[in-house]
N, C-alpha and C positions, 0 to 999 in steps of 0.2 A: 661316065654316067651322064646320062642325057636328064633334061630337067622334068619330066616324067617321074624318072624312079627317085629324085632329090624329095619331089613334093612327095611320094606314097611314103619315104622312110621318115623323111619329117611329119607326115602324118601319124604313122606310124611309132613314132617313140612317145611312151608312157611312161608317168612316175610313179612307180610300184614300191608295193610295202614288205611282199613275201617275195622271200627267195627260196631255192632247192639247196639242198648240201652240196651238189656239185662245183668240182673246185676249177677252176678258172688256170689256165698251161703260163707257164709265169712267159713262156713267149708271147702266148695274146694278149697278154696284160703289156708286153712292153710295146706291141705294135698297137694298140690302143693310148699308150700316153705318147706314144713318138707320133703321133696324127696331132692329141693337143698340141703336142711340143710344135708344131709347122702355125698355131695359129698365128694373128697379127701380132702387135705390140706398140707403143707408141716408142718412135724413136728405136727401134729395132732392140727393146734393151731386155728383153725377155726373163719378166719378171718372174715368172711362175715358177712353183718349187713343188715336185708330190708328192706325198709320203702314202706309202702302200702299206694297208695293215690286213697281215693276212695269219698272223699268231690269235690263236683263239684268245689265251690269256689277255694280250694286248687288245683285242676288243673288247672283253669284259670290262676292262680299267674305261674304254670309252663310251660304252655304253648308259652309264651314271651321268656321264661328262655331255652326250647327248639326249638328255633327258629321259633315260629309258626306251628310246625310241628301237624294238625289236631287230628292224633292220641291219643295226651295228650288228648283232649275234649272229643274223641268220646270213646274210650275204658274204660270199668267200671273200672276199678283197672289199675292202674300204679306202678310197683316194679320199688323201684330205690335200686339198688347196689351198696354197700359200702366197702370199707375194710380197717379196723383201723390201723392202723402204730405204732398205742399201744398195737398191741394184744397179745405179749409174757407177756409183763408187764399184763395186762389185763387178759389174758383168762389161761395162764400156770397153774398156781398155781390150779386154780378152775377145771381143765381138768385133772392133777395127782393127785387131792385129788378123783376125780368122777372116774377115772380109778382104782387109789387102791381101792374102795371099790364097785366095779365092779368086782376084780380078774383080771382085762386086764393086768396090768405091774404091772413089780417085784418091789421092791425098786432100786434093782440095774442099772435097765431101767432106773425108773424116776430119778437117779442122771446123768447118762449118758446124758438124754436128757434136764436139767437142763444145764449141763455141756455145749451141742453142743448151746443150745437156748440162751444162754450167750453170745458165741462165739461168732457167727452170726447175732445178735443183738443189742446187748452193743456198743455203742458210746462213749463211758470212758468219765472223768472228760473233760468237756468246749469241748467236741468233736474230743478231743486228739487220742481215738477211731480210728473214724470213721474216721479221715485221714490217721492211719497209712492203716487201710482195705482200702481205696481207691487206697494207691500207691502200697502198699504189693503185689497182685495176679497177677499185671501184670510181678511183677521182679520174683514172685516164678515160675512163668508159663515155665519162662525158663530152667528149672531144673524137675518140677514133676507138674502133671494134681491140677489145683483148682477149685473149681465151687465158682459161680456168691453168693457176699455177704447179704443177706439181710437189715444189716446195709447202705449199700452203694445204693444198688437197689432195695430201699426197694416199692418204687410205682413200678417197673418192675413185682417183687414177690409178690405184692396186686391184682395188673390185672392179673396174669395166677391163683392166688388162685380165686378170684371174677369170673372168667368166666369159671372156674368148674363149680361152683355151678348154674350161668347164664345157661349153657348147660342145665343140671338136669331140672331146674326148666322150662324152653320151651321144653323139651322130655316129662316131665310129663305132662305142660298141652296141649299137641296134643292130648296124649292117653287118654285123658278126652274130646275132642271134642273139645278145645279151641285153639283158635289162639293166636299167638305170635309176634313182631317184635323187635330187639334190635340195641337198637339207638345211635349213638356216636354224632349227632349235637346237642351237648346242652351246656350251661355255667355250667361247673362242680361248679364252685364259687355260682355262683346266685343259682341252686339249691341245693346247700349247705344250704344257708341262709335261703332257704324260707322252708325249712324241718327244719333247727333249728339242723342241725346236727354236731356234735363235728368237730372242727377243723381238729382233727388228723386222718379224714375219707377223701379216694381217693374214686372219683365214675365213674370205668370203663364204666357203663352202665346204660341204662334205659331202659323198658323192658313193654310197656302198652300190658297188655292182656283180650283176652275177645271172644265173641262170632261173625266170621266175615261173610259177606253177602256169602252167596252160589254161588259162581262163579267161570269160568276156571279160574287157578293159571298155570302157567306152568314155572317149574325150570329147569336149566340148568345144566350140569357140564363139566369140560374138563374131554379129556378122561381119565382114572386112569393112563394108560402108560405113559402120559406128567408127575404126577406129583409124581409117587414110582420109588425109587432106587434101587435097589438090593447091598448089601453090599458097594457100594462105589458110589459118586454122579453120573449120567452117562446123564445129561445134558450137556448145552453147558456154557465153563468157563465161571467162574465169573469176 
């Protein structure tokens, strides 16, 4: 894909509210989440988890849950977006054993990254941890640059890794003919429950896709000049 047809599909995707009955081949559905599945991640620690709902029944139960918003009913498949708060504990281990024997990192990598995933993670005995990382970055900020803890922000760091992947997965199915819309009015709680899903999962998003009625869509944007800086911010202060 040349960057031509990048900009017409990314112009091109809309967030629609009607869908047709047409049901979605549970094979497009898995090469549409194995496209999210390749986004980035911080730390390669691939947080993101999707639960596909495609039982009528079980959308009706989320439909309430997403504040009656139609779309639950009408769209075949409903991805809801997850990202565990357990995923260094969780996924590390299992992603530097599958890299060493891939050839992707050395040893001396995976202790590195062992080493940084600890750092940045670790909440030490009764959360002893996680308080000193709370007070720490703002006294050291005074002396030399630190970035944002995972420990401490760690739903901050779940929502920019989960809406990677959210991107991916709505570029992918444009380019397959599908529509997308991704929803933030819903009871992250209640849809927790009625998916059955682990505690230790944040859900940025919900994402019902499927095939939508043929009709004008027309999207807007501000100009590019309102909203790029050139080296230094060149709006009006904050």
């Amino acid at each position: 894909m040349n960057l031509d047809a990048f900009e017409q599909l990314a112009r091109a995707r809309r967030s629609v509210r009607k869908f047709l009955p047409t049901p979605i081949s549970e094979e497009l559905l898995t090469r549409l989440l194995d496209a999210a599945h390749w986004a980035p991640s911080g730390f390669n620690l691939q947080p993101t988890h999707f639960t596909v709902v495609t039982d009528t029944e079980l959308k009706k139960q989320l439909h309430p849950a997403c504040m009656n918003q139609k779309q639950i009913l009408e769209a075949p498949a409903v991805v809801v977006f997850s990202g565990d708060r357990e995923v260094a504990a969780n996924n590390l281990e299992a992603i530097l054993k599958m890299d060493a024997l891939a050839g992707a990192v050395s040893p001396e990598y995976a202790a590195l990254l062992r080493k940084f995933v600890d750092m940045s993670f670790s909440r030490g005995p009764l959360g002893t941890g996680w308080f000193f990382k709370l007070i720490a970055p703002p006294i050291l900020r005074l002396s030399k640059p630190m970035p944002d803890i995972p420990a401490v922000e760690k739903k901050v760091w779940l929502v920019k890794q989960v809406m990677l992947t959210a991107m991916n997965f709505m570029l992918a199915a444009k380019s397959a003919g599908l529509d997308t819309v991704p929803m933030e009015g819903f009871d992250p709680e209640k849809v927790g429950r009625i998916l059955n899903l682990p505690k230790s999962h944040v859900i940025p998003v919900v994402i019902p896709v499927g095939y939508a009625p043929d009709e004008k869509r027309v999207k807007t944007r501000l100009p590019l000049d309102r909203v790029v800086h050139h080296d230094r911010w060149s709006g009006a202060s904050r």
